[in-house]
GUPAKOL-250509 format. One record per residue: residue number from 1; y, x, z of N, C-alpha, C in turn. Coordinates in steps of 0.05 Angstrom, whole numbers, plus 5000, padded with zeros to 4 digits. Last residue first. Example, Ala and Ser with C-alpha at 12.3 -4.5 7.8 and 13.67 -1.06 7.14 Angstrom:
   i nnorth neast  nup canorth caeast caup cnorth ceast  cup
   2   4955  5257 5142    4979   5273 5143   5001  5258 5157
   1   4886  5264 5156    4910   5246 5156   4934  5264 5156
END
This chain:
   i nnorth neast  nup canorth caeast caup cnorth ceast  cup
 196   9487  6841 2510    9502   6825 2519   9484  6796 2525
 195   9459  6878 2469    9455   6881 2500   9463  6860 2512
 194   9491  6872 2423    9469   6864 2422   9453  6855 2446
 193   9526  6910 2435    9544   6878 2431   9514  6858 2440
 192   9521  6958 2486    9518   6940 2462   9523  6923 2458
 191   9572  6990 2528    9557   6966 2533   9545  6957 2502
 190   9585  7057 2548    9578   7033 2522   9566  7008 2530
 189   9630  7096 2579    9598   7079 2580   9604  7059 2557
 188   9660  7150 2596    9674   7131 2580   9631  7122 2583
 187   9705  7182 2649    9674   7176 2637   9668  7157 2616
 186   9742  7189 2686    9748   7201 2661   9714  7204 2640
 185   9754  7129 2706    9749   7161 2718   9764  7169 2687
 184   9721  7090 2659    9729   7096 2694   9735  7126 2703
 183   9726  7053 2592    9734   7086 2613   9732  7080 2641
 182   9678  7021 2558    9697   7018 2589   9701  7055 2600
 181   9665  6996 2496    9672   7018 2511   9680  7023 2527
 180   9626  6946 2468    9644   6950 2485   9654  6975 2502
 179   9609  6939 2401    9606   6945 2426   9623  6945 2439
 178   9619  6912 2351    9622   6895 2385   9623  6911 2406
 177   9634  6943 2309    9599   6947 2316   9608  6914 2342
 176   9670  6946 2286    9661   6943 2275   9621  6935 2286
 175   9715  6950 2333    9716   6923 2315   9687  6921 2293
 174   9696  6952 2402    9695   6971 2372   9687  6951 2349
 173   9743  6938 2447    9710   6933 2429   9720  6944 2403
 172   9754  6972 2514    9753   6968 2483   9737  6962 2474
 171   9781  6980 2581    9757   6971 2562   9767  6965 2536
 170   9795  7020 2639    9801   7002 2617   9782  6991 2601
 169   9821  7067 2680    9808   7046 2675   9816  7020 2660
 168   9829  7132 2659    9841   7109 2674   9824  7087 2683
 167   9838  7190 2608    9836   7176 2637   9833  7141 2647
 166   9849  7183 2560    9833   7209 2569   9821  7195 2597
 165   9851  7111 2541    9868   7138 2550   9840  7163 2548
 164   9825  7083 2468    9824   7099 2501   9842  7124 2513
 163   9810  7074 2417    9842   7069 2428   9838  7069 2463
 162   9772  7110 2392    9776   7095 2407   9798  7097 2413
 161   9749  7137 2318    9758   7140 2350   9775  7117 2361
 160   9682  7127 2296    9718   7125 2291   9723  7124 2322
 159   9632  7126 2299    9644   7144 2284   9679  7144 2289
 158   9596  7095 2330    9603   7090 2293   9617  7112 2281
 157   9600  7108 2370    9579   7113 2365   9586  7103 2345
 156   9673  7122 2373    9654   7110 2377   9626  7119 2374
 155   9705  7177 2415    9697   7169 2394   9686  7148 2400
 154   9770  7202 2448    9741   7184 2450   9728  7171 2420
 153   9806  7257 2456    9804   7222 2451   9772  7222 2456
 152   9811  7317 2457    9834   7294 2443   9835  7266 2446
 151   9805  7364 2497    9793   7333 2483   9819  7324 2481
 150   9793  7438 2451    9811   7413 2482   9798  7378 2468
 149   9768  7488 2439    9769   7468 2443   9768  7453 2463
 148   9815  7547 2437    9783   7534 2438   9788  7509 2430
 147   9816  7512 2381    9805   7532 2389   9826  7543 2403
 146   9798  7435 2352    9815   7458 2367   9806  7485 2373
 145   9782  7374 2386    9786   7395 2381   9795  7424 2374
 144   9724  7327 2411    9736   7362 2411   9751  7376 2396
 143   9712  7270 2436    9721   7287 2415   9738  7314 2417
 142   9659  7247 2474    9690   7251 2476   9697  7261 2438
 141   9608  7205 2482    9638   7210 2457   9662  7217 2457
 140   9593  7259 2537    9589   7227 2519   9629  7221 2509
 139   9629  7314 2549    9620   7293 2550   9616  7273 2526
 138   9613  7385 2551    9630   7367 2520   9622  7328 2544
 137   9615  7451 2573    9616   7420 2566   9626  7400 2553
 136   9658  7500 2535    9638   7486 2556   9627  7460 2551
 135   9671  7519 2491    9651   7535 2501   9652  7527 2535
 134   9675  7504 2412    9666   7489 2446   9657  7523 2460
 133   9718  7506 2369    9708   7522 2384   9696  7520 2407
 132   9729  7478 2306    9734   7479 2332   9712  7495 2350
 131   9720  7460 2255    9730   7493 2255   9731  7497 2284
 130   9721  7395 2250    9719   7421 2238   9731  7442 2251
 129   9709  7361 2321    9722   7360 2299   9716  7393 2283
 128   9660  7337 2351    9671   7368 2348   9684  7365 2329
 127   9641  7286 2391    9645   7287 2359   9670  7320 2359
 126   9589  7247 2424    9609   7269 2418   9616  7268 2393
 125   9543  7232 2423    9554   7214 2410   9582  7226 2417
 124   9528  7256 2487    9520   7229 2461   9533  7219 2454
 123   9553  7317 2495    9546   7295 2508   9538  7280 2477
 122   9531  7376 2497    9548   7370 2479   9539  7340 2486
 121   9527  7437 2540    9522   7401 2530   9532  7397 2527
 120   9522  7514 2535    9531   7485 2535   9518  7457 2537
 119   9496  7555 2517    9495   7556 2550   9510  7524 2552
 118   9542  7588 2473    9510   7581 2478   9518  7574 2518
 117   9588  7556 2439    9582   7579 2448   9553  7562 2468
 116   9589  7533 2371    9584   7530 2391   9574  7545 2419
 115   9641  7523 2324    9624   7551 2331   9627  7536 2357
 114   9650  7493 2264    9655   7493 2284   9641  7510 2300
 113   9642  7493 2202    9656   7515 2213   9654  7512 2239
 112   9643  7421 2209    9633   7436 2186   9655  7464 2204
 111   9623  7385 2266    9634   7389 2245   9640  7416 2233
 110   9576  7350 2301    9587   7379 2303   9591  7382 2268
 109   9568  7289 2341    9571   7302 2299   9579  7327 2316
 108   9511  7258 2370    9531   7273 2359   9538  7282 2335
 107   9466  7235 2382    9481   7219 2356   9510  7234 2354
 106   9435  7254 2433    9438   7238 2412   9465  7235 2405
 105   9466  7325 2449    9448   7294 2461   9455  7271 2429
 104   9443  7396 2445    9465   7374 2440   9449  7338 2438
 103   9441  7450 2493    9434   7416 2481   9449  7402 2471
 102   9424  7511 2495    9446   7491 2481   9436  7467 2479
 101   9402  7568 2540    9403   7544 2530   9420  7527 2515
 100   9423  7630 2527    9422   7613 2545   9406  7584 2529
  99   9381  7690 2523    9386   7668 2513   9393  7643 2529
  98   9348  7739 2551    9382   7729 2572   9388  7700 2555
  97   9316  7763 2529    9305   7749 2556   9330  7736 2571
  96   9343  7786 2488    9323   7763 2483   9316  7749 2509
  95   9370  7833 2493    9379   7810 2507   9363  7786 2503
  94   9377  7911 2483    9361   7884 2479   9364  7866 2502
  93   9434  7932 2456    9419   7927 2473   9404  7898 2486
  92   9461  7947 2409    9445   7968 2422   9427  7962 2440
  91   9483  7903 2395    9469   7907 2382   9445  7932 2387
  90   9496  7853 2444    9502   7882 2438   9476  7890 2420
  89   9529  7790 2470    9501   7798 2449   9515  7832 2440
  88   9537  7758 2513    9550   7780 2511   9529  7794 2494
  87   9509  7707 2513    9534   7695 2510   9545  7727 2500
  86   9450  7683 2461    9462   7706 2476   9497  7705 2484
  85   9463  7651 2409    9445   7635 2448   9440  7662 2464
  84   9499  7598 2382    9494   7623 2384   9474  7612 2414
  83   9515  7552 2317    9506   7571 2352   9497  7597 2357
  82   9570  7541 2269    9559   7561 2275   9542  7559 2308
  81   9578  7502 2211    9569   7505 2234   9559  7529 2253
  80   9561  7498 2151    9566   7524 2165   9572  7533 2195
  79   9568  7432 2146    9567   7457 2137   9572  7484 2141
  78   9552  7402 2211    9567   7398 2191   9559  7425 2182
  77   9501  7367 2241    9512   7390 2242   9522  7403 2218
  76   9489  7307 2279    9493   7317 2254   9514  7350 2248
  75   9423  7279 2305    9446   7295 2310   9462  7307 2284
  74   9378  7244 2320    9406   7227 2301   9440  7250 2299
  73   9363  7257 2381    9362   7250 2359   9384  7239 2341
  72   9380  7335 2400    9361   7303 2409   9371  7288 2377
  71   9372  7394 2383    9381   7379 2382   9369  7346 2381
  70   9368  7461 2432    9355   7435 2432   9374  7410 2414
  69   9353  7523 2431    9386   7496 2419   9366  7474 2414
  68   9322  7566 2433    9332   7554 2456   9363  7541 2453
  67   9342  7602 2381    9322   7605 2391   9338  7584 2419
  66   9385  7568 2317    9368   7600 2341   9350  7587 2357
  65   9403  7549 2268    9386   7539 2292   9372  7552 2307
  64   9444  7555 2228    9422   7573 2234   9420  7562 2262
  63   9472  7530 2159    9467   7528 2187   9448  7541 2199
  62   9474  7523 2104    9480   7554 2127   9479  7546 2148
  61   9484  7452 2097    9481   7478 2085   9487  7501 2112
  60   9464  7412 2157    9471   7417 2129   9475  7449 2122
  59   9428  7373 2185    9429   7397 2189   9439  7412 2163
  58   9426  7316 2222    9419   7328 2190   9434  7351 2195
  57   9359  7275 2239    9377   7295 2247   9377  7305 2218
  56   9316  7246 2249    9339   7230 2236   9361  7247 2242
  55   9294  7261 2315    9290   7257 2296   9313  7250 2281
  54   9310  7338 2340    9300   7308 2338   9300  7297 2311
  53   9289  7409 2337    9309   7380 2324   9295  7354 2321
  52   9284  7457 2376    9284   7432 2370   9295  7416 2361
  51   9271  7524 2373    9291   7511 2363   9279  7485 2370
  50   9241  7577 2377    9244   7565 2403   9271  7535 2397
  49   9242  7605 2331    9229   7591 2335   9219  7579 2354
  48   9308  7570 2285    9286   7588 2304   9254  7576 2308
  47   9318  7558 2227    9306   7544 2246   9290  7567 2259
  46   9377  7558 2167    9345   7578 2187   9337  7558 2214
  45   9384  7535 2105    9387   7530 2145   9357  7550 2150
  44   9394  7533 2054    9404   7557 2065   9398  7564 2104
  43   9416  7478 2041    9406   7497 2036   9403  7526 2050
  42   9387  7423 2097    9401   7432 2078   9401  7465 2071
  41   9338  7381 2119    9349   7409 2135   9363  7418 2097
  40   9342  7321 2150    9347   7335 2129   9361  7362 2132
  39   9280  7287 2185    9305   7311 2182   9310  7319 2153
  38   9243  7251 2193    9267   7231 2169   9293  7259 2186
  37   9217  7268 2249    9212   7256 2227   9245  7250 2214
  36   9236  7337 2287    9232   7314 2278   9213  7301 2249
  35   9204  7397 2289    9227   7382 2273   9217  7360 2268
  34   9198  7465 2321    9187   7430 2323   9214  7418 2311
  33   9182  7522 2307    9198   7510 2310   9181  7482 2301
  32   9145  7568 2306    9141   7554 2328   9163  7537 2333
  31   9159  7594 2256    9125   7584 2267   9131  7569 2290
  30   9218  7575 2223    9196   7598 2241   9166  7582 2245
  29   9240  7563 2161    9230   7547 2186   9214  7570 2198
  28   9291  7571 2120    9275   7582 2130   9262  7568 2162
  27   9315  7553 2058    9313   7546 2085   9295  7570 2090
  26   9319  7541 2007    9324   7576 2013   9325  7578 2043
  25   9325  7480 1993    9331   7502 1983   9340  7533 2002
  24   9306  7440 2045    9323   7441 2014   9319  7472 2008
  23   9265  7393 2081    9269   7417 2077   9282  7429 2046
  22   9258  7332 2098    9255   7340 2075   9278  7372 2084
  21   9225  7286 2126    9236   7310 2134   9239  7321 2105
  20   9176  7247 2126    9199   7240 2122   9216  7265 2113
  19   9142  7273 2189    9143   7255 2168   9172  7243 2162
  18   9165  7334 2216    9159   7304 2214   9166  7298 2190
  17   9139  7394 2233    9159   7382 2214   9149  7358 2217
  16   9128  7450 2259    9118   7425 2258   9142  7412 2247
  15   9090  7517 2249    9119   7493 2250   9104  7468 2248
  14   9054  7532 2234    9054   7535 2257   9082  7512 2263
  13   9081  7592 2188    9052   7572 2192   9053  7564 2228
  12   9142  7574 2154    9111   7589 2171   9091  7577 2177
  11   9171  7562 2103    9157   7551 2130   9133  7566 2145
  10   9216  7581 2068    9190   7585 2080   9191  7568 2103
   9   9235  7548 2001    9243   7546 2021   9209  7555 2040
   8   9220  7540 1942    9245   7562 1950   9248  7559 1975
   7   9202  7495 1932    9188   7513 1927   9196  7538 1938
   6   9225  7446 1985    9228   7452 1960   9215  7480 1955
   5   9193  7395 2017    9199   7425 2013   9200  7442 1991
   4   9176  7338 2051    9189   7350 2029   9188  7373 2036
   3   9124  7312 2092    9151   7323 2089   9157  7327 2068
   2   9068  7318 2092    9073   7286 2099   9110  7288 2096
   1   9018  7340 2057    9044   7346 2069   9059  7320 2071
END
């Protein structure tokens, strides 16, 4: 076993887990869920089994990863986090063939309580502040939040938010990394320091 898994946690048969990956306590992985290398799936996380999680993705306590939620790599999904992937789910009546799709794109955070309605993109390197409520589109590092949820600003790919309008045209370097962040429109692009 090239992963972790604590004694208390199922994995079906049929999952794929990457090297590195360490599975915690009382998890549950389906048969046909695909999980990166170097994931940390925390206590209590279910993993559909139409689910994808990239790699270097962390997935903390009660989190439940349904069926058709794609997460790309380096994605981080705070404690209790909530998706969903039926938008009008009736307990009387069967909807498995209606699941929308959810992607969320590299290096996003989705913060602890925040509830993602199904059928969305959550751009790269977004950032959902706690308890907030997405139920559309999200662009590259905006920040979300609120309920629903409204954008407030612009994150870095480090983490800390940008001294950027919502709007305009402009440019910032992110004191810690160089990068350089240029708004046009209402689209914010990264230049690496490294790239330069």
């Amino acid at each position: 076993m090239s992963h972790y898994q604590h004694p208390s946690a199922i994995v079906d048969e049929g999952a794929q887990i990457g090297k590195g990956s360490r599975v915690w306590h009382f998890a549950h992985i389906c048969s046909g869920a695909r999980i990166g290398a170097d994931v940390s799936l925390g206590q209590n996380v279910f993993v559909g089994n139409k689910a994808v999680i990239g790699d270097s993705c962390k997935v903390q306590n009660n989190v439940s990863v349904y069926d058709n939620v794609t997460l790309e790599e380096g994605v981080f999904c705070g404690p209790s986090m909530v998706f969903t992937n039926v938008y009008n789910p009736r307990s009387l009546i069967e909807r498995k063939d209606q699941y929308l799709d959810t992607l969320v794109r590299r290096g996003a955070t989705l913060g602890a309580n925040c509830t993602i309605v199904c059928g969305v993109t959550i751009g790269a390197y977004a950032f959902i502040g706690a308890g907030a409520l997405v139920n559309r589109d999200v662009p590259d590092y905006a920040l979300i939040i609120g309920v629903p949820g409204r954008q407030r600003g612009w994150m870095s790919a480090y983490g800390e938010q940008l001294d950027l309008p919502l709007t305009g045209e402009t440019s910032i370097s992110c004191p810690h990394t160089g990068d350089v962040y240029t708004i046009s429109g209402s689209v914010v692009t990264r230049k690496e320091a490294s790239a330069s």
